[in-house]
N, C-alpha and C positions, 0 to 999 in steps of 0.2 A: 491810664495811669492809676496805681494804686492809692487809694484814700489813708494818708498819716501812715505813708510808709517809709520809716526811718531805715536807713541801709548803711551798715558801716563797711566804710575801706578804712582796709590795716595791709601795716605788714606782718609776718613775723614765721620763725625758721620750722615750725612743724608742719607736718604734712597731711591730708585729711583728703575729703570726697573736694570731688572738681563739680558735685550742683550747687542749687540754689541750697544754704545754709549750710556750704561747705569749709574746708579750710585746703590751699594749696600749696605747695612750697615755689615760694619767690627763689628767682633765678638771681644767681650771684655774678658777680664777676671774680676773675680768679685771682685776683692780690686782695678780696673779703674773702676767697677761703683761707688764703696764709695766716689769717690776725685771728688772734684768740680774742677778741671784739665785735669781732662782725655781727653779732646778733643784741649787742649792748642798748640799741637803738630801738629793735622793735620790739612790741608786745608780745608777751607770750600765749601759749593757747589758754590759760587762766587768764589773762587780765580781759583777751577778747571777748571769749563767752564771759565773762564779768559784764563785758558794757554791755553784749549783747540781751542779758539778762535783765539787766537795767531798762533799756531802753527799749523792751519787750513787755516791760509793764504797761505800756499806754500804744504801743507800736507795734506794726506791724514789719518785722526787722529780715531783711535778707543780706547774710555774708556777701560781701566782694572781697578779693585778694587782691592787693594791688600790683598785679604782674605786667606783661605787657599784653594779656586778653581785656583788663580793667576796662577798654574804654568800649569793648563791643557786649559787654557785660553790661555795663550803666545801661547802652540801647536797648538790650534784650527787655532789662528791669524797668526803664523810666521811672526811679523814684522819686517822690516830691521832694524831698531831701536826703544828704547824704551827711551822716556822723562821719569825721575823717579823723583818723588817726592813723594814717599813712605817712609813715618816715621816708620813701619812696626807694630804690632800687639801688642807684648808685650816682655817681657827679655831687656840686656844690649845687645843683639847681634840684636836688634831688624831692625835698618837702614841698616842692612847687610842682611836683608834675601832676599829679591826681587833682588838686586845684586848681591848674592851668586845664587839664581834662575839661573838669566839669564847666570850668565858666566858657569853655569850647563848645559842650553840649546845652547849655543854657540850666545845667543843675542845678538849684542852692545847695549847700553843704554847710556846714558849723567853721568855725574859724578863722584865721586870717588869709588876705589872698597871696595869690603867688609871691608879689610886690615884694611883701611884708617879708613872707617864711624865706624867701632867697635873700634876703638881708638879712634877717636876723643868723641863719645859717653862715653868714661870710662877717667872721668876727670883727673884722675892720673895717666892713662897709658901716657894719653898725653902729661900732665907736664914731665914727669919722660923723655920723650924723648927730649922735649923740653932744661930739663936742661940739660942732657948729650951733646947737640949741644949746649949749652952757650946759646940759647936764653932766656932769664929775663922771670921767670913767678913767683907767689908767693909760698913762702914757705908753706908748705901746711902738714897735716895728712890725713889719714883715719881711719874713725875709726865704724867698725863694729858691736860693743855693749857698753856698758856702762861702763864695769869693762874695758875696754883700756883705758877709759880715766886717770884713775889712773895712767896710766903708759904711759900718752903722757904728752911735754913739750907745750902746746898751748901757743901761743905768743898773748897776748891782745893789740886792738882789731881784732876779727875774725871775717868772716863771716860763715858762716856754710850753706853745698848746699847739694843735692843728689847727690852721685856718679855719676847716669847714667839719670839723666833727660836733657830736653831742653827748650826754650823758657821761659826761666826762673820759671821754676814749681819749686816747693820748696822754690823759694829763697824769703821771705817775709822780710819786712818793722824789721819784728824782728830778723831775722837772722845775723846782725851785734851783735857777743856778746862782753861784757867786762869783766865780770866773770864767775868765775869756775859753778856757780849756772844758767845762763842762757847761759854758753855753754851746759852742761848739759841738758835743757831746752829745744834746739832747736837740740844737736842730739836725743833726745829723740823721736822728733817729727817728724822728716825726717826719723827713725828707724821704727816707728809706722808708718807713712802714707803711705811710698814707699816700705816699706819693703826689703832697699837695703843700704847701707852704706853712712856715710856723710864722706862726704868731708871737711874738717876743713881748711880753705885759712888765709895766714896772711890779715889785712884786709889795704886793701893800700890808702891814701888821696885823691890821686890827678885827674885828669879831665880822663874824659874817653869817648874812642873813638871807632867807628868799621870801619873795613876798608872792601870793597866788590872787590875782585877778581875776572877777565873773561877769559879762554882762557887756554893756554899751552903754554908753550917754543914754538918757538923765537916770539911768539903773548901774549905775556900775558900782561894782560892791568889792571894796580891800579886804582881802580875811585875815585874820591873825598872824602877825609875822611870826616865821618859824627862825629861830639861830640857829646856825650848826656848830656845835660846843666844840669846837678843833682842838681844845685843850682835854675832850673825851679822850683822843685819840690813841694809839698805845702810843708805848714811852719810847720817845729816841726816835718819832717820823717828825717829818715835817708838818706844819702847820697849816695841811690844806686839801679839801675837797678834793681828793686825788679820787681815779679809779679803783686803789685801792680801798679807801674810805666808803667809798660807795658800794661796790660789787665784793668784795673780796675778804677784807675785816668786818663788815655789817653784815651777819646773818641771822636767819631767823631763827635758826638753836642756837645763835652765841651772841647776839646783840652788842651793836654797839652804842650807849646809850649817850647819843651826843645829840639830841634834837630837844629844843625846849619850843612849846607852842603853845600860849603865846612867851614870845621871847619877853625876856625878866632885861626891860630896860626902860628909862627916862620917858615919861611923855613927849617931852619936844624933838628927840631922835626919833621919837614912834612915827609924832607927825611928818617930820621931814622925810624919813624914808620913803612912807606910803604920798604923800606931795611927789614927790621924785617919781614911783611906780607911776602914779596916775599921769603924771606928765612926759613921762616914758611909752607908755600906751598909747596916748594920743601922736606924739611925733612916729613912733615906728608906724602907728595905725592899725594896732591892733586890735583885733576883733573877736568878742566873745568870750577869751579868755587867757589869759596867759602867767606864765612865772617868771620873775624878777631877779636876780643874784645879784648880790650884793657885799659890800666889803667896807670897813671903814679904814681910811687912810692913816698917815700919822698922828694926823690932826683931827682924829673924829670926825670927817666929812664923808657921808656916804656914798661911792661910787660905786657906778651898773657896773658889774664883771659880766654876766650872762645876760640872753633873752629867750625865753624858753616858748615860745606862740604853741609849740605841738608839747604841754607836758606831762610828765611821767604820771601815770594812772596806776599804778600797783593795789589790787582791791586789798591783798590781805595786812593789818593795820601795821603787824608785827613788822612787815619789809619798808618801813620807815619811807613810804612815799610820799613827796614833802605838799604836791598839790592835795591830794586828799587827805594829808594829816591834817591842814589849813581850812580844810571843808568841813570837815569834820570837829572841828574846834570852832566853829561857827553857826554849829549848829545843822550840817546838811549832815545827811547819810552819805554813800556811796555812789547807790544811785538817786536819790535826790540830784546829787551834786552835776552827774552826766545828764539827767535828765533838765537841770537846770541850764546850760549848757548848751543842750537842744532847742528849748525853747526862748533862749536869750538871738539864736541865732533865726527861730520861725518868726521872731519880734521882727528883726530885722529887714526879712525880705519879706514881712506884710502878710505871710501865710493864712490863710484861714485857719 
């Protein structure tokens, strides 16, 4: 076994050498080659060699891909730990399978475990535990095909998401409905394109925030909550973190300048929000690190919308990535911040 050799599993859609510190193209299935999303999830070959650059300053770092060779590759390599930022392949159990891998191989790796990443991924599982613990999130259905809708009470205005997607796939500029005919509309179209169930959320007014988590008990450290200024947006969209907000109107030659960090609000909302993440954390049981969504209700009470366990890493500052803007407003660099991350996780399983 190699001494402080950090190895990271990723996904992501470029193609490269199949050795050691290569990159390889992940095999798809064929309703991810239909979507003009299918790659929304993973990292690209910048943000990889980003971590791996990082995490090469103290380490000893060897590429995995995480395909279906990943697990006779981990053997090949027996690293003492494994960086993951593996989105994984395909299914709702998908972020769990490289983690389910490794704790099969007896690997440590950074993050949360299977448990965690396959709930957080199944939007209703999450909620549903969330409210059991009293934490505020919105009132929500699922609804599987068309004939439930008949026999759901949807509350107007909704927004309507995929069950099991991330980075906001699914959730379009239209997906805020008001009626029976364009909720209709948009599970229809979540039904068609994903092929997995929507999500039907009460849809909530007010400002909305994410918060970026580092660390574990008694180190666990809240970094500056970020807003996303929805009122940035252009004129005439709706008022929400849509894919388009994200991927589409946000570029780096045209900026869309909606992020405030730290968010310009009240002390006692600061405290409650981050009281909320940390006790959000500890019920999903998350490890290491993770990002928060968040939204305030009519009433100014802050509800989780999201739970982000694996999130977005984009090194360069300009592509407004909200965990390391958060890192970065706190004081980490880039790789600080991974490299923190690493070592929150060698804390963990006792590493020399």
């Amino acid at each position: 076994m190699k001494k402080e050799n950090a190895d990271e599993v990723s996904n992501h859609p470029r193609s490269g050498g199949n050795g050691e510190g290569g990159v390889a193209v992940a095999s798809r299935t064929k309703l991810q080659e239909t979507r003009h999303d299918t790659y929304a999830e993973w990292d690209s070959e910048t943000t990889i060699l980003a971590v791996k650059a990082a995490l090469a300053e103290r380490h000893s770092v060897t590429m995995i891909e995480a395909t279906e060779s990943a697990p006779q590759r981990l053997l090949e390599v027996q690293p003492d730990i494994v960086f993951n930022v593996a989105e994984g392949l395909r299914g709702a159990s998908r972020e769990a399978q490289i983690p389910a891998i490794l704790e099969m191989l007896g690997i440590p790796y950074t993050g949360s475990d299977p448990v965690t990443l396959g709930i957080c991924l199944d939007k209703a599982r999450a909620k549903e535990i969330l409210s059991f613990h009293k934490i505020p999130t919105p009132a929500f259905h699922v609804i599987s095909s068309l004939e439930e809708l008949e026999h759901s009470s949807v509350e107007f205005p909704s927004v309507v998401k995929p069950l099991h997607e991330g980075s906001s796939k699914g959730i379009l500029d239209s997906s805020i409905v008001r009626s029976r005919k364009e909720l209709a509309d948009q599970v229809q179209r979540v039904l068609n394109d994903y092929a997995e169930p929507a999500l039907v959320e009460k849809f909530l007014p007010g400002r909305e925030f994410t918060v970026a988590l580092l660390g574990n008990d008694p180190s666990l450290v809240v970094f500056p909550i970020v807003e996303i200024r929805l009122d940035k947006l252009p004129k005439n969209v709706n008022p929400l973190y849509s894919y388009e907000a994200k991927w589409v109107w946000d570029q780096s030659d045209h900026p869309v300048e909606m992020y405030d960090c730290p968010a310009n609000i009240e002390s006692d909302l600061e405290r409650r929000i981050k009281e909320i993440c940390i006790n959000v954390f500890h019920v999903l049981r998350c490890r290491d690190w993770t990002r928060i969504d968040l939204r305030l209700d009519e009433n100014g009470i802050p509800n989780v919308i999201e739970l982000n366990p694996l999130p977005g890493i984009l090194p360069n500052p300009d592509d407004h990535s909200c965990y390391p803007m958060a890192a970065r407003k706190a004081g980490f660099s880039y790789n600080a911040m991974l490299n923190a991350v690493l070592d929150a996780a060698i804390v963990r399983y006792g590493i020399a």
